[in-house]
C-alpha angles and dihedrals in degrees: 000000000000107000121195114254120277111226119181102088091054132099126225143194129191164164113169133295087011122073130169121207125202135146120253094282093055091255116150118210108037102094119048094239097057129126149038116334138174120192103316098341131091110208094178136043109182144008119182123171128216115182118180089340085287113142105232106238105199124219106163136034100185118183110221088196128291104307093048140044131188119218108195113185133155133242109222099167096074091041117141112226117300147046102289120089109250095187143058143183116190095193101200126189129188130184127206131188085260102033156342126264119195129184139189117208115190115195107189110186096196094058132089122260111260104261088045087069122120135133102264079055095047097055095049090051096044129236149336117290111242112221110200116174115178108216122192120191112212140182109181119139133251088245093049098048099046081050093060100241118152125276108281095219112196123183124264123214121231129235149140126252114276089225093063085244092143132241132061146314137199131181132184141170123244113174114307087331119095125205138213117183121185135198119183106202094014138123114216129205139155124240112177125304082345136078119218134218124191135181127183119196144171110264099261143165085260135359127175135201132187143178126187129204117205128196135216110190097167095168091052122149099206128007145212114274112219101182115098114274113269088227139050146174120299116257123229093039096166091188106083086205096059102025088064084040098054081041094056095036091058090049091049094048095042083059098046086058116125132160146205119197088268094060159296128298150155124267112229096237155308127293119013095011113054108130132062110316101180092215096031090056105034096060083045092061089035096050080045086062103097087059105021139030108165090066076056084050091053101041098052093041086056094048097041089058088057100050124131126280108165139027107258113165090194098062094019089240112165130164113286099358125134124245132244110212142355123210140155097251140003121300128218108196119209098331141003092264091082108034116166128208125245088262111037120181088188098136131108099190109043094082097056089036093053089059094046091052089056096047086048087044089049102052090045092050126273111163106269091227082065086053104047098058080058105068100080085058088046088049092052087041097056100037080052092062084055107047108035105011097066090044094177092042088237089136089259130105098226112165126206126179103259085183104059085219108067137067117321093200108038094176116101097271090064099173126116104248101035097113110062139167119233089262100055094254115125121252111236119232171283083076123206101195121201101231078055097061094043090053091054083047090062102035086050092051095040114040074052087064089046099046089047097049089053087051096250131138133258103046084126097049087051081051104050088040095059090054096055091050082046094061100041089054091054090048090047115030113045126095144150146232145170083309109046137265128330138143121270128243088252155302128284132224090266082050090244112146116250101240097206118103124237144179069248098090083051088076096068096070115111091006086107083233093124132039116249091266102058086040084065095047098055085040084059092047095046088057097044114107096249088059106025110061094186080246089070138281117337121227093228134017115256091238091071118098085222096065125118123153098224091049117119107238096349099079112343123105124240123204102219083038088064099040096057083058088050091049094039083042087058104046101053089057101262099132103163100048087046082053085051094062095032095065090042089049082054090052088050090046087050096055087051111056089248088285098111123202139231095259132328136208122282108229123136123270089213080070112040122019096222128040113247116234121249097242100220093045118133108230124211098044117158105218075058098052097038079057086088099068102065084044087060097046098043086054094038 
């Protein structure tokens, strides 16, 4: 049976929509997710390197930042006597919005200089090194691949360079993507499914060869951005730990930047996940906040573009409401039972989050023109809220698939099995969620601050609105167990409230959903131990029948997860227990080289000293990365 690909292991370069995959020793081709992609096509497989018939022994894999990586490996094979390695290869490769460069530098130690070079030279240092580089076009798909489905070759057509540079050339189709590869010195030839390159050159000191493959995507949804971030990390970080993290994470971020003409914004994630996710984007920019406002002006420009006209049950489109997720083409997810189209809607909490993130842009500073062209949108978003969200009109948002074919959790926990009840069986929907409810709170409150400070109606009835939501919260969602009282995950579609306990409830905090009693309550829940794993917050207590730590949203921890409780932590004034995740938040970042994941497992850190990767995680994900910013400013 097909599995999806496991990740962890592998190494990645980047800058939006382009991603190269390889494993640690810079190898294409032995992990199903290898090779050159761009957006949601692959357009190689696997690239392997043969230089002289000497194997390659690794010994560094050395990031160069997040668009570049250096594999340095000795050749053994054309040592001279004795125990020191004579020759070197420094594999670098280096990945660009339109394309992917890589280049093999051999430093033999025994040869000449170059210019000492001569026959006589030449015949008392031995013969000419022999360059082969495998090369395999490919055009599969990003569904087939995470699925686990076999490489999809296409053939490749020779020529030379149009310039007379010499060398050769080489193009191919894969889906709607052209590509161009170039290799100056090189012959190129064709040997199956696989193009060959191959250089041959005088034995020197160093010697260096390069190809180059460039894309042409000319029906792209969202493209690379080439002008310098608009954001970086914070100076004067006393703490090592954060200050490398904040200095990865910017980097990271910086790389996952794409644009539409209506802005710039950040993709969710590589590597499924490189293009606009509405939730994903819109807590990166708002996380970014404390640093950056105009990446918050993009975002919610390009989302607001897209926002709903019309009522589609096959995309779950509705008026005003914001949109899930934007590709080139249709997706089928994990099976050809859910299959969404190139443009979903199937989210319940973008709308509201979208009006939290201009209220947030708008108190740290983004221009009030900018604002201000906003507010229809606000207006649609919020009326949205009203009149779909709350599809039964009980004064809750509670979402259901319409399609038959599309997400049945569209929360941010979207996995099939997210919303359980204590005793591991699966609540029925429709499903109103809590964090749900706080973030209409907010957006109510708060796109009535907004609406009352341009001068426009309707900022009471928000008002007036989001108490009402308040109080039938309050009636519906608390309970209380061994421990003592908290809200549930959600309501079913009986409106019984689901008893297990969540990071969800996490969420809550600074919404002004709850008073500050119930806010200290929820602060003392998300530190317990059942919650808290000393690695971050934890998806699901471990009390529930349902927790495992390597389950996607039922145990694991999630980065960004654990960041909206610190923020929500520090806002409503708990200072000490947003300090608590945020240095286990810092341990994680450190086991993981400051690239943080897209989630990891939750296990205890009284049991094992370094948290153990979720195998299948994206990295870099920029929800993850802008993780780093509340912590910052938690521990400031």
């Amino acid at each position: 049976m097909p599995l999806q690909p496991l990740l962890h292991d592998e190494v990645v370069v980047l800058a939006a929509p382009t991603q190269a995959w390889s494993d640690r020793n810079g190898v294409v081709g032995t992990n199903p997710v290898h090779g050159y992609w761009t957006g949601d096509q692959r357009f190689v497989s696997a690239v392997t390197v043969s230089i002289s018939g000497s194997p390659v022994e690794p010994i560094a894999t050395v990031p160069a930042g997040a668009r570049e990586v250096v594999f340095t490996g000795l050749l053994r094979g054309l040592d001279g006597p004795g125990a020191d390695p004579d020759v070197r290869l420094d594999h670098r490769r280096t990945v660009r919005i339109d394309g992917v460069r890589e280049s093999l530098s051999v430093t033999d130690r025994l040869a000449p200089e170059r210019d000492q070079v001569t026959e006589t030279a030449s015949d008392r240092t031995g013969t000419d090194r022999t360059v082969v580089v495998r090369i395999r076009p490919d055009a599969s798909g990003m569904d087939g691949v995470k699925a686990g489905s076999a490489p999809a070759p296409v053939p490749a057509v020779l020529s030379e360079p149009a310039d007379g540079a010499g060398g050769g050339r080489a193009s191919w189709t894969a889906g709607s993507v052209t590509v161009v590869l170039d290799a100056p010195g090189a012959a190129v030839s064709t040997d199956g499914d696989d193009l060959v390159l191959t250089w041959s050159l005088p034995r020197t000191r160093h010697a260096t060869v390069s190809w180059d493959c460039r894309v042409d995507i000319p029906e792209a949804v969202v493209r690379g951005v080439t002008g310098p971030a608009p954001f970086s990390a914070p100076a004067d970080v006393r703490d090592d730990r954060l200050r490398r993290w904040l200095d990865r994470a910017t980097d990271d971020l910086e790389a996952l930047r794409l644009c539409r003409p209506e802005g710039t914004f950040l993709a969710a994630g590589a590597p499924w996940f490189l293009t606009l996710f509405g939730r994903d984007s819109i807590w990166a920019a708002r996380f970014l906040l404390p640093v950056d406002t105009s990446t918050a002006g993009g975002t919610l420009r390009v989302l607001a573009a897209l926002q709903g006209t019309t009522s589609d049950p096959a995309t779950a489109e509705q008026p005003g409401k914001i949109m899930h997720e934007l590709r080139q083409a249709g997706l089928p997810v994990d099976n050809d039972e859910i299959s969404l189209p190139p443009l979903y809607y199937g989210t319940v909490d973008a709308t509201a989050l979208w009006v939290c993130l201009l209220h947030d842009a708008w108190r740290a500073g983004l221009p009030e023109a900018e604002v201000e062209a906003l507010l229809p949108a606000l207006e649609r978003a919020l009326a949205w809220m009203r009149d779909h969200g709350d599809a039964d009109g009980d004064g809750l948002l509670e979402y259901v698939d319409e399609s038959g074919r599309g997400l049945a959790n569209q929360g941010w926990k979207d996995s099939g099995d997210s919303v359980q009840w204590r005793d591991g069986t699966l609540a029925q929907g429709p499903i109103a969620l809590c964090e749900v409810q706080g973030y209409a709170h907010e957006a109510a409150v708060h796109g009535a601050d907004l609406l009352d400070a341009f001068g426009r109606p309707g900022g009471d009835g928000w008002r007036a609105w989001a108490s009402g939501l308040a109080d039938r919260f309050r009636e519906a969602f608390w309970l209380t167990d061994a421990i003592g009282p908290y809200p549930a995950i959600a309501l079913d579609a009986e409106k019984r409230p689901v008893d297990s306990v969540t990071s969800n409830i996490g969420h809550l905090l600074g919404t002004g959903l709850l008073t500050p009693e119930e806010e200290a309550v929820v602060a003392a829940r998300v530190v317990a131990p059942d919650m808290a794993s000393g690695f971050g917050l934890r998806t699901l207590s471990t009390t529930a029948d349902g927790f495992w730590p390597l389950s996607y949203h039922g145990g694991s921890v999630w980065a960004h997860d654990t960041a909206v409780v610190i923020a929500g932590l520090t806002r409503s004034g708990h200072h000490d227990e947003a300090r608590t995740l945020a240095e286990q938040l810092l341990v994680a970042a450190v086991a993981f080289d400051f690239r943080m994941p897209e989630l990891h497992a939750g296990d205890a850190s009284a049991d094992v000293s370094r948290p153990a990767p979720y195998p299948a995680a994206c990295r870099p994900q920029a929800w993850s990365a802008a993780a780093a910013f509340p912590v910052w400013v938690a521990l400031r």
